[in-house]
C-alpha positions in Angstrom: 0.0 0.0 0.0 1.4 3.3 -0.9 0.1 6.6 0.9 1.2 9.6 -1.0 0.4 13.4 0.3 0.3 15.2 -3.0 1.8 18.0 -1.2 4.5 15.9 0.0 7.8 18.3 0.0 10.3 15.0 1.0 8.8 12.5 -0.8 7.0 13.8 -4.3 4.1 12.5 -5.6 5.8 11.6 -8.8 8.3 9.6 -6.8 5.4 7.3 -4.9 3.9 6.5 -8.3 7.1 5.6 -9.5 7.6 3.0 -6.9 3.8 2.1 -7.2 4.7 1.1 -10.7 8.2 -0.8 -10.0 6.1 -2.7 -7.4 5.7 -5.6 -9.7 5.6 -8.7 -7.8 3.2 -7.6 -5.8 0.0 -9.6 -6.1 -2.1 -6.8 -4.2 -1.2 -3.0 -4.0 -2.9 0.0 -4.3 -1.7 4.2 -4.5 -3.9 6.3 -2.6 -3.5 10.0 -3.0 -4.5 13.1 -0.8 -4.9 16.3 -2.7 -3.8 18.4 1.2 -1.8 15.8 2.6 2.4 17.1 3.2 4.6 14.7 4.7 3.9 15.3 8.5 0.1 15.7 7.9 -1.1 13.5 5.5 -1.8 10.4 7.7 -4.4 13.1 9.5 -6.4 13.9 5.9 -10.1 12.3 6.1 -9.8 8.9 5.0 -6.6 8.5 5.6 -6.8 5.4 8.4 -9.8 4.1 6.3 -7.7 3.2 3.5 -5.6 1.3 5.5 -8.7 -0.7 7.2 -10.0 -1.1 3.6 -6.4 -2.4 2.1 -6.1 -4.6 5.5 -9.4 -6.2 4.8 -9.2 -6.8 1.2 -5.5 -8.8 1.3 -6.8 -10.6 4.4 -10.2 -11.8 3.2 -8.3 -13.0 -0.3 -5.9 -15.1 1.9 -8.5 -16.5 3.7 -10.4 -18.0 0.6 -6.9 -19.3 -0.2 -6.4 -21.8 2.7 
């Protein structure tokens, strides 16, 4: 899972794409962006822990219905 603030002044929003896109053996992964989000406040934009929870949910319930 990649978390990108696109006003991220360490870590660019070009640069998390980029390794979004070289993350190729990963069987699940998902970019999600937040238009305010810098890189000390984006993990406090609205929907910010949600994505996580929804990320979490979806890998585990896909192993699940692989055992």
């Amino acid at each position: 899972m990649f978390l990108s603030g696109e006003r991220d002044e360490l870590i660019p929003p070009y640069m998390m794409k980029e390794l979004y896109d070289n993350a190729t053996s990963s069987k699940s992964k998902k970019l999600v962006t937040f238009p305010n989000g810098d890189h000390n406040e984006t993990c406090r934009q609205p929907g910010y822990f949600d994505a996580i929870f929804n990320f979490y949910n979806h890998v585990f319930s896909d192993e699940k219905h692989k055992l």
